[in-house]
C-alpha positions as CSV (number, residue, x, y, z in Angstrom):
1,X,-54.5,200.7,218.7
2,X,-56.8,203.7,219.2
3,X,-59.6,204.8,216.0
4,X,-57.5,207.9,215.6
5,X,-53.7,205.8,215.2
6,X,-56.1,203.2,213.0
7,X,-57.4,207.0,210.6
8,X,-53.9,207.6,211.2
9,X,-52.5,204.7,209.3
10,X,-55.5,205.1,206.7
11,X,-54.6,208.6,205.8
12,X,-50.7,208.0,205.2
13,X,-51.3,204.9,202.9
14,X,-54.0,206.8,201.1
15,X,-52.3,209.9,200.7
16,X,-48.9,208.9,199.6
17,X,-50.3,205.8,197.4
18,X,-53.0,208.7,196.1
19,X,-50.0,211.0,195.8
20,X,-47.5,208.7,194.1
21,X,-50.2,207.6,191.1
22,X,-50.9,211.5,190.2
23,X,-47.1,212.1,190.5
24,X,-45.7,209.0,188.1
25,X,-47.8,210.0,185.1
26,X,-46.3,213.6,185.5
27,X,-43.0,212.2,185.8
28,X,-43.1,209.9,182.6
29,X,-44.1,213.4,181.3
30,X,-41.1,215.4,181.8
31,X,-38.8,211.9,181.6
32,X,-40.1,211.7,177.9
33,X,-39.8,215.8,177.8
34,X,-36.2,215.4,178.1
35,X,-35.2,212.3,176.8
36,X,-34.4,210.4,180.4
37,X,-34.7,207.2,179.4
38,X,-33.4,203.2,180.5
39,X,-30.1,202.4,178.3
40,X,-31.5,199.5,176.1
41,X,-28.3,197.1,176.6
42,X,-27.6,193.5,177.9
43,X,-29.8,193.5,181.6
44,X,-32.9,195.1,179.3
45,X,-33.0,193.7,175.5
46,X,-36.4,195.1,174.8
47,X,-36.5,197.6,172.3
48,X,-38.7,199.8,174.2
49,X,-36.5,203.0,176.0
50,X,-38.5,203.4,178.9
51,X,-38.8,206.5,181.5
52,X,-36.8,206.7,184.5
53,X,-37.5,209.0,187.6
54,X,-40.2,206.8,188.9
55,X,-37.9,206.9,192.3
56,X,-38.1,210.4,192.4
57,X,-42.1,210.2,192.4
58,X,-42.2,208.1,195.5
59,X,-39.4,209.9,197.5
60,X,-42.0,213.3,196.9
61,X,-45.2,211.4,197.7
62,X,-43.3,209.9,200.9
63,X,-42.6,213.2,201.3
64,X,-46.0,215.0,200.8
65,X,-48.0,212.0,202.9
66,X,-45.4,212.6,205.8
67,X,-46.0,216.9,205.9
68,X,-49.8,215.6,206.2
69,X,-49.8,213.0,208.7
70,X,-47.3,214.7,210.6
71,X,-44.7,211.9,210.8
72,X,-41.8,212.7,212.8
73,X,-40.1,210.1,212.1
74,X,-40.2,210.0,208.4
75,X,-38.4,213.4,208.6
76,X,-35.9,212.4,209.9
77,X,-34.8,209.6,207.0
78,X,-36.0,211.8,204.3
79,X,-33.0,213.9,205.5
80,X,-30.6,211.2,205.6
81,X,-31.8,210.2,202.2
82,X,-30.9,213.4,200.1
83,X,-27.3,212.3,199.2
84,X,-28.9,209.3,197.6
85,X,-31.6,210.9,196.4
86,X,-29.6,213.5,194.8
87,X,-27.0,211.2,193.1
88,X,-29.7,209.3,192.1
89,X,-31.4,211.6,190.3
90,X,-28.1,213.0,188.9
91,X,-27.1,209.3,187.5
92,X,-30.3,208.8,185.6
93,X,-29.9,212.0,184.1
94,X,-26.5,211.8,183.1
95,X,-25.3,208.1,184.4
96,X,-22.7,208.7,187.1
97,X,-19.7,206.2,187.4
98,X,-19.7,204.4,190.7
99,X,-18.0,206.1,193.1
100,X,-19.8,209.5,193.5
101,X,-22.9,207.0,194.0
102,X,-21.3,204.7,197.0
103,X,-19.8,207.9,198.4
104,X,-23.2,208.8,198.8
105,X,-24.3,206.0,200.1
106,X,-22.1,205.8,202.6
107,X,-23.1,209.6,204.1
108,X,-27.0,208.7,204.0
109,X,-25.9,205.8,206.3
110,X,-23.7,207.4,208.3
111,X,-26.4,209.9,209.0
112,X,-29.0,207.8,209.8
113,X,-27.1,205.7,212.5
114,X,-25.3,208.9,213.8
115,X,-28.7,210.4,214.3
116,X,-30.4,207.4,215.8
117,X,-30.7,207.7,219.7
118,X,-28.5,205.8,222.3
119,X,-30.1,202.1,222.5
120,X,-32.2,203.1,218.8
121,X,-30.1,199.8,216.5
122,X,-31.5,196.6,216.7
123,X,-27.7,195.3,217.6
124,X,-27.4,197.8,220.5
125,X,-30.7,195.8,221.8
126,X,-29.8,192.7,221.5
127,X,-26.7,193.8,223.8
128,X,-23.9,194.7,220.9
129,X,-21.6,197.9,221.4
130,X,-22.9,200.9,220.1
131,X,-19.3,201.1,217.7
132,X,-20.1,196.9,216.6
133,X,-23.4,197.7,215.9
134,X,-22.8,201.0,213.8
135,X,-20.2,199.4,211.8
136,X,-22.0,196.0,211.3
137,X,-25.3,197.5,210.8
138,X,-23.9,200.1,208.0
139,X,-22.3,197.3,206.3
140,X,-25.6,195.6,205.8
141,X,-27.6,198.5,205.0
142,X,-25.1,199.4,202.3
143,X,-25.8,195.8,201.5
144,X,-29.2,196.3,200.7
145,X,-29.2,199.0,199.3
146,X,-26.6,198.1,196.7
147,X,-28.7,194.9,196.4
148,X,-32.0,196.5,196.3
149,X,-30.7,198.3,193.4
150,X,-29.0,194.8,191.1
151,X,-32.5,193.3,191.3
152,X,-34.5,196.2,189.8
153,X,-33.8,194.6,186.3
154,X,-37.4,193.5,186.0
155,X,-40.6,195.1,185.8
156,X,-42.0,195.2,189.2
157,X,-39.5,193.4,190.9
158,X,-37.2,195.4,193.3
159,X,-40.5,197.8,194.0
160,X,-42.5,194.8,195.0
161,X,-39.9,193.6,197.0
162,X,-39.6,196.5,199.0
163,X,-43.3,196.7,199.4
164,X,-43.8,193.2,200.9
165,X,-40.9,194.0,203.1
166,X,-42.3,197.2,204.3
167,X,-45.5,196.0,204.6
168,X,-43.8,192.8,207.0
169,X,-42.0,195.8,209.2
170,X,-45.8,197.7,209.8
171,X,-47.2,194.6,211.3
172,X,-44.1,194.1,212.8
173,X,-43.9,197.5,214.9
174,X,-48.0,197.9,214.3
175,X,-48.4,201.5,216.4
176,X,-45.1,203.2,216.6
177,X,-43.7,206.0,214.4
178,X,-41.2,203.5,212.5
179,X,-44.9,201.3,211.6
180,X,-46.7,204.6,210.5
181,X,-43.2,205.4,208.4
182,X,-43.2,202.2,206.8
183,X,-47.3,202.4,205.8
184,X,-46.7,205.7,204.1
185,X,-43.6,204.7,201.8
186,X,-45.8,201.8,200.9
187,X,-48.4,203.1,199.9
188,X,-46.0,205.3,197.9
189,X,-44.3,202.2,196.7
190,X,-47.9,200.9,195.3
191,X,-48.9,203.9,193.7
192,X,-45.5,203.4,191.7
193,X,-46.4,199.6,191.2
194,X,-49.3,200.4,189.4
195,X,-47.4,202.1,186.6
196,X,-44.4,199.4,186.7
197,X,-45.9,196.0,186.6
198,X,-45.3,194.8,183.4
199,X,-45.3,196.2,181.2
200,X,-44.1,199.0,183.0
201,X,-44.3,202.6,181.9
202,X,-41.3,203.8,183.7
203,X,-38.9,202.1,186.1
204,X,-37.4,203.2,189.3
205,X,-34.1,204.8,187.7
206,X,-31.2,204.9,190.3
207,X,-34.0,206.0,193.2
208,X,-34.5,202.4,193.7
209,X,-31.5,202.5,196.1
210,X,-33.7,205.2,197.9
211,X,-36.0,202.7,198.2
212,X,-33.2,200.1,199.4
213,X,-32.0,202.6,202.0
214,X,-35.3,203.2,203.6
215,X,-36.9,199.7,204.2
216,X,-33.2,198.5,205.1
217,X,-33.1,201.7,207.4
218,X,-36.4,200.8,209.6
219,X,-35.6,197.0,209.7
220,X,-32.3,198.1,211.4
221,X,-34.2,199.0,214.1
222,X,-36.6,196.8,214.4
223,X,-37.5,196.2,218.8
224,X,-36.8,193.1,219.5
225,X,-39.2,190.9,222.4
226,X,-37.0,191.2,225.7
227,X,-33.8,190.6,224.7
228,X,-33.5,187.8,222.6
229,X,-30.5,187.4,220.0
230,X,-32.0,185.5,217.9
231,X,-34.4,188.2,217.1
232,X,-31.1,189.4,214.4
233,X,-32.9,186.8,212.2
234,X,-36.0,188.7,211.1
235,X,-34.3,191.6,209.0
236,X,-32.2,189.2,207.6
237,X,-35.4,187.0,206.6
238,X,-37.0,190.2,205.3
239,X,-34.3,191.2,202.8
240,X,-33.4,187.4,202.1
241,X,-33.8,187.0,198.3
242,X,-32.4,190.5,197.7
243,X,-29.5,189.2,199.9
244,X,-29.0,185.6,198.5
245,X,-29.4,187.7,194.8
246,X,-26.7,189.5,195.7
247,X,-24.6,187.5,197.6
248,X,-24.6,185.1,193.4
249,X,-23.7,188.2,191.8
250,X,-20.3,189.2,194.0
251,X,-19.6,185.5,193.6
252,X,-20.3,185.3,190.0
253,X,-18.0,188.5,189.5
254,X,-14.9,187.6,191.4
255,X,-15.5,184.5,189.7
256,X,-15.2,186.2,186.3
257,X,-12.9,188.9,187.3
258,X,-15.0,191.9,186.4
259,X,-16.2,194.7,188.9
260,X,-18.5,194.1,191.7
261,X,-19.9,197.6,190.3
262,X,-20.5,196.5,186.9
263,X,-24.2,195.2,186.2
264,X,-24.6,191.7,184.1
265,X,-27.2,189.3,182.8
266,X,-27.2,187.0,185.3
267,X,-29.5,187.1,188.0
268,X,-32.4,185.2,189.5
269,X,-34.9,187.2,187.3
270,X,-32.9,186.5,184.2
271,X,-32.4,183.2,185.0
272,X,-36.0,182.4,185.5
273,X,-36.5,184.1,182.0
274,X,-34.0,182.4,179.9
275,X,-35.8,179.0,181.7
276,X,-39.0,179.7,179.4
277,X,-41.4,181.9,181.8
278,X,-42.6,185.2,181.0
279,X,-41.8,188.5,182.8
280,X,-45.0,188.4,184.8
281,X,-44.5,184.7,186.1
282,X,-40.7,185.0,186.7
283,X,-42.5,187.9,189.4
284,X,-45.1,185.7,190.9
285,X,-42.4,183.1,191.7
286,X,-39.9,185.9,193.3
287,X,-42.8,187.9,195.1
288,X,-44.0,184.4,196.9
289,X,-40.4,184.1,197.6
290,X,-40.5,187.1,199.4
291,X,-43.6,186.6,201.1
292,X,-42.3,183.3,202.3
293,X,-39.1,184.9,203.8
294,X,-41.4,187.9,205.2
295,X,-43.5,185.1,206.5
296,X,-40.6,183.6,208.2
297,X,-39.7,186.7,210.0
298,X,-42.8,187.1,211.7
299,X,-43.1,183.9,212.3
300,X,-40.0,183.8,214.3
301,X,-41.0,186.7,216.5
302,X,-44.1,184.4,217.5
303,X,-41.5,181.8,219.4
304,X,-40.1,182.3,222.8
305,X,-37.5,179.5,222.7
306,X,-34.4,179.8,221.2
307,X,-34.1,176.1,219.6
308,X,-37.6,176.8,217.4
309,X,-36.3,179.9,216.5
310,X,-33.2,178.0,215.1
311,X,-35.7,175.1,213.8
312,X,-37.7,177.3,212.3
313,X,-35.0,179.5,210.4
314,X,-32.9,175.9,209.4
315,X,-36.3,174.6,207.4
316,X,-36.9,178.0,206.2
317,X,-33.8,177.9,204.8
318,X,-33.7,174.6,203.5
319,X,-37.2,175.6,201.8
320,X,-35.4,178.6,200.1
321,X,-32.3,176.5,199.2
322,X,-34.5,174.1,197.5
323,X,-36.2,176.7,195.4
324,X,-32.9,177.8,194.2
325,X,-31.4,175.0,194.1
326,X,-34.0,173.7,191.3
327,X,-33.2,176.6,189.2
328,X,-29.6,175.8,188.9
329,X,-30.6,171.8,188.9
330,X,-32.8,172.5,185.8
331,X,-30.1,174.3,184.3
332,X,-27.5,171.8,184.9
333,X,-29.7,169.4,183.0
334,X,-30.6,171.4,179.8
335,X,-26.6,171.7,179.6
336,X,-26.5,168.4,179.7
337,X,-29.0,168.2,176.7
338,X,-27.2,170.1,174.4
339,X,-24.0,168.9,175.7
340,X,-23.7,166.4,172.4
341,X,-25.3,168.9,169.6
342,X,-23.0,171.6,170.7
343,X,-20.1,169.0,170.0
344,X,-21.3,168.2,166.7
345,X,-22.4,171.6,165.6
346,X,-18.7,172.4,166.5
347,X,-17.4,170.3,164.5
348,X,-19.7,170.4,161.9
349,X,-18.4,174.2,160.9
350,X,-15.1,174.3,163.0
351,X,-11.7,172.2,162.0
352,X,-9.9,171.5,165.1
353,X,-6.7,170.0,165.7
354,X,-6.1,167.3,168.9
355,X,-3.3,168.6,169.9
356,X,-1.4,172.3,169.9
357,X,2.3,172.0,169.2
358,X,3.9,175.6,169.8
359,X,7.2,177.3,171.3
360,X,6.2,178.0,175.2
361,X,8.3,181.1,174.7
362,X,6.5,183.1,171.4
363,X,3.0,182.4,171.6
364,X,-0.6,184.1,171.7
365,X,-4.0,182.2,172.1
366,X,-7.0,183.1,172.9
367,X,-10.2,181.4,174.3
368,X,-13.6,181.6,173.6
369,X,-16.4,179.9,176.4
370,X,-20.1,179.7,174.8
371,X,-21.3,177.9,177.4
372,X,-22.8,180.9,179.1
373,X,-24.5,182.1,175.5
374,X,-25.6,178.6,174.8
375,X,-27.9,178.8,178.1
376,X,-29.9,181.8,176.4
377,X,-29.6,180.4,173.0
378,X,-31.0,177.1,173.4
379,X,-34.5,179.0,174.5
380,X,-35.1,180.5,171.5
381,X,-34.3,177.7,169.7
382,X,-32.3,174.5,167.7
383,X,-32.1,177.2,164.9
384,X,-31.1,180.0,166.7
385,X,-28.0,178.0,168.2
386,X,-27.0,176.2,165.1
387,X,-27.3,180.3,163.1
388,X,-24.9,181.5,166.1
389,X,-22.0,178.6,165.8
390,X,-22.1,178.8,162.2
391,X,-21.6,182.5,162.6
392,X,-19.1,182.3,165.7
393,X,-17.4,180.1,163.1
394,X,-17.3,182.8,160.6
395,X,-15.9,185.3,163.1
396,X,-13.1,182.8,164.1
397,X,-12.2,182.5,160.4
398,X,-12.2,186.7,159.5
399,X,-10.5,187.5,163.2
400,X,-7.9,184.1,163.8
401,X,-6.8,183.6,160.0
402,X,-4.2,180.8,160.3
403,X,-4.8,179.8,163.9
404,X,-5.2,176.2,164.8
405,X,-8.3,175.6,166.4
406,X,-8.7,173.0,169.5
407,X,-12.2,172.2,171.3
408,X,-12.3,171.5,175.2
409,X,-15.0,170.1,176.3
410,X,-18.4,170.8,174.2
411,X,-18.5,174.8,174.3
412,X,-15.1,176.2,174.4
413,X,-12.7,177.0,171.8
414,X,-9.3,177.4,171.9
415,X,-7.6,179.3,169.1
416,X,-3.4,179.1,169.1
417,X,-2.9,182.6,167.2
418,X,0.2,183.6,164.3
419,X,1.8,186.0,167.0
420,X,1.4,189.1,165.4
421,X,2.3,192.4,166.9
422,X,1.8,193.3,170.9
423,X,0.3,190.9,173.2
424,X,-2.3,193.2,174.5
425,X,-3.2,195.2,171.3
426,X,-4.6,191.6,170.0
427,X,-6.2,190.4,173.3
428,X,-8.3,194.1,172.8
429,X,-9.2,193.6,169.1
430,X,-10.3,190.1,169.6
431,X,-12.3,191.1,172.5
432,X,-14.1,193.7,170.7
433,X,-15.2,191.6,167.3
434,X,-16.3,189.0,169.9
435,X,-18.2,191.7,171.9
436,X,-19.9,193.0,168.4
437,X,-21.1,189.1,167.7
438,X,-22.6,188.5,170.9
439,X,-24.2,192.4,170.7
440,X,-25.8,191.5,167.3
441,X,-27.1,188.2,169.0
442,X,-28.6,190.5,172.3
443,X,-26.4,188.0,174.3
444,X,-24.1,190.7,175.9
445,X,-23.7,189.6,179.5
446,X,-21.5,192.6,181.2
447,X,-21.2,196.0,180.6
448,X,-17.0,195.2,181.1
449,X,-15.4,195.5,177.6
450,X,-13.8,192.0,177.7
451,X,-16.9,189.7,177.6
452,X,-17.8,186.9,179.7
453,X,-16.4,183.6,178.6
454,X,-13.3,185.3,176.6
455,X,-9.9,185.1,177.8
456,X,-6.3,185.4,176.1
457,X,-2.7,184.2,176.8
458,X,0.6,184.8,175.8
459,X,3.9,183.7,176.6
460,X,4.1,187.0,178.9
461,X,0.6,186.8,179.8
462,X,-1.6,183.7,181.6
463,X,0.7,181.2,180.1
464,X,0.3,178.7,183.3
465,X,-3.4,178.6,182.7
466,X,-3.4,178.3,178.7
467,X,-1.3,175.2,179.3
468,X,-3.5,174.2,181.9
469,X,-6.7,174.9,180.1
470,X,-6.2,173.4,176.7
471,X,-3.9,170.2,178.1
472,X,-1.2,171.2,175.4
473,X,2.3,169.2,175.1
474,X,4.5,172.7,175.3
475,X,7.1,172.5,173.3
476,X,10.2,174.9,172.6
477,X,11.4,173.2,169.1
478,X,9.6,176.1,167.8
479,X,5.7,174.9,166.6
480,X,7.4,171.7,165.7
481,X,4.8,169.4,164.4
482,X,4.9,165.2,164.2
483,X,5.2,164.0,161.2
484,X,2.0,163.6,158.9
């Protein structure tokens, strides 16, 4: 690489990093001007309301170093880019429902592999049809992008993601137009950083898919050595913890029946959080996650054969399963812990019955998991979970007056309800006192309106699983009860 490619490269970095730390102070400006603010809810419990827009900063110093340096390329996916941009800016304004958002999505895509030259996707040069590789690779961009913008939940953490991954993608492609693209969106990705580590001073508002779009954009076409296969592994080694994060959170969803659209309070960033370490450690241990995947990439562009390629990406793998895996493992065990005081505490301020005798045919119940409270609970405190039982206790008493009360397992309680009036006008008012209890706690989990770990039956609705779940003797002789 020639002096002037190397000035080159200086003068994109420096302009747009240069360019996004004079434009983020201007935009925390007009985003406290006119109120544009993060929603203080269940993904950010500080009390704080903090500027959005910081997305918008970067997309006009990416903008402003590319007019200087002349970059061609960069162009070109700042044009694809304005249906998210827009949207985005438009949803932090007025915060857009979904659709109008993936709609957009979906056209920035479809631009940018509609526009890229014959042979120009990574799957094309590997030897995929052009129509496999559009729809595959617009799948996974959409992907990222959508992932990019779950794990901005944390100061720092989706922008210095994005920056180690554009970063891996210059060295990558060092002297092309896609490496001098990628240099100047991070150094406006760094100029941001400086204003969002924590604790930040604005976040990246809905802009962060912008962000998401871009990187996920250039790694799709990444040129592979010759034409190996296995050279599909380095994008997906790049974008790995956004990918894995993501991949938790659509499981997690389905599992709990709520939409994949709907945010919650459950990923890796939280998790490391509610295990005891600060903001600023739980983004050291994700960014040398990322820089381990990044490091993986490259280093499987360094092998010629095909079985260290596969070595290398199977103990890569097993490296990152292990990582994960010890979250979850230390989890497991603190549930284990408390496992016998949630029992006693439960019984301590709740009566229960052993067994529900009821008429299978006029019935309403409700159920009411705390496992999934008790994880966040139990970090602040003996205390704090004894003051929340003996107020979820409280709540039972005012909101299931006359219900008989049953407890499976150590953390869920079963309620068999007076039937009282529709089936699905109760299952809504119980929801919502239980919703106000875990808001007044800052343990709201979903923005969905029936909380996590709630459920309700009736004899026309989930009967199957109530019996299933509480392991009641159903009986039709009308709540008939044994003897005393």
């Amino acid at each position: 690489m020639g002096l002037f490619n190397i000035s080159k490269y200086v003068l994109a970095f420096v302009a747009a990093m240069g360019a996004s730390a004079i434009f983020v102070p201007a935009f925390i400006f007009l985003a406290r001007r006119y109120s544009i603010f993060s929603k203080v809810d269940f993904r950010r419990k500080n009390k704080d309301q903090t500027p959005l827009l910081g997305g918008v900063a970067i997309f006009l110093a990416f903008l402003l170093a590319s007019l200087i340096v002349d970059i061609n390329h960069s162009f070109l996916l700042l044009l694809c880019a304005i249906p998210i941009f827009i949207v985005g800016v438009l949803d932090d304004i007025w915060e857009l429902p979904s659709q109008p958002k993936f709609v957009a999505q979906i056209i920035s895509v479809a631009l940018w592999l509609g526009l890229t030259p014959e042979n120009g996707m990574l799957l094309e040069q590997i030897g995929m049809a052009r129509s496999a590789a559009f729809f595959l690779t617009a799948f996974w961009m959409v992907g990222i992008i959508n992932a990019t913008n779950f794990i901005d939940g944390m100061d720092g953490e989706a922008a210095t993601t994005i920056a180690v991954a554009l970063l891996t993608i210059v060295i990558l492609t060092k002297g092309s137009d896609l490496a001098l693209t990628a240099t100047a969106l991070t150094g406006a990705t760094l100029g941001f950083l400086l204003y969002n580590m924590p604790k930040a001073k604005i976040y990246l508002g809905d802009n962060s898919t912008f962000l998401g779009f871009s990187a996920a954009a250039l790694a799709a076409q990444l040129p592979p050595p010759g034409d190996g296969r296995s050279y599909v592994l380095v994008p997906l080694f790049i974008f790995a913890f956004v990918e894995v994060d993501a991949c938790l959170a659509i499981f997690r969803r389905l599992r709990h029946g709520t939409s994949l659209f709907k945010g919650d309070h459950e990923h890796i960033h939280h998790k490391l959080q509610k295990l005891g370490f600060s903001v600023g450690r739980s983004l050291i241990i994700i960014t040398s996650v990322v820089i381990y995947s990044c490091f993986t990439a490259w280093f499987i562009t360094q092998l010629k054969a095909t079985n260290l390629i596969w070595s290398a990406m199977a103990l890569s793998t097993l490296g990152l399963s292990f990582v994960l895996g010890g979250v979850y493992y230390v989890y497991y065990r603190l549930a284990k812990q408390v496992s016998v005081y949630s029992r006693t505490l439960m019984h301590k301020y709740i009566n229960f019955r052993d067994q529900f005798f009821f008429d299978s045919n006029s019935f309403a119940a409700a159920s009411f998991d705390l496992l999934p409270y008790y994880k966040e609970l139990q970090q602040r405190g003996l205390l704090a979970v004894d003051d929340f039982i003996r107020s979820f206790s409280r709540l039972i008493d005012e909101i299931c007056p006359g219900a008989e009360l049953k407890l499976v397992g150590s953390y869920t309680v079963v309620a068999l309800l007076p039937k009282q009036g529709e089936s699905l006008k109760m299952r809504a008012d119980l929801a919502v006192k239980f919703h106000d209890l875990l808001e007044i706690y800052s343990l709201v989990k979903t923005s969905e309106s029936i909380p996590i770990g709630f459920c309700f039956y009736a004899d026309d609705y989930n009967k199957v699983n109530f019996i299933r779940l509480a392991n009641i003797e159903a009986s039709t002789r009308s709540k008939e009860r044994p003897a005393a």
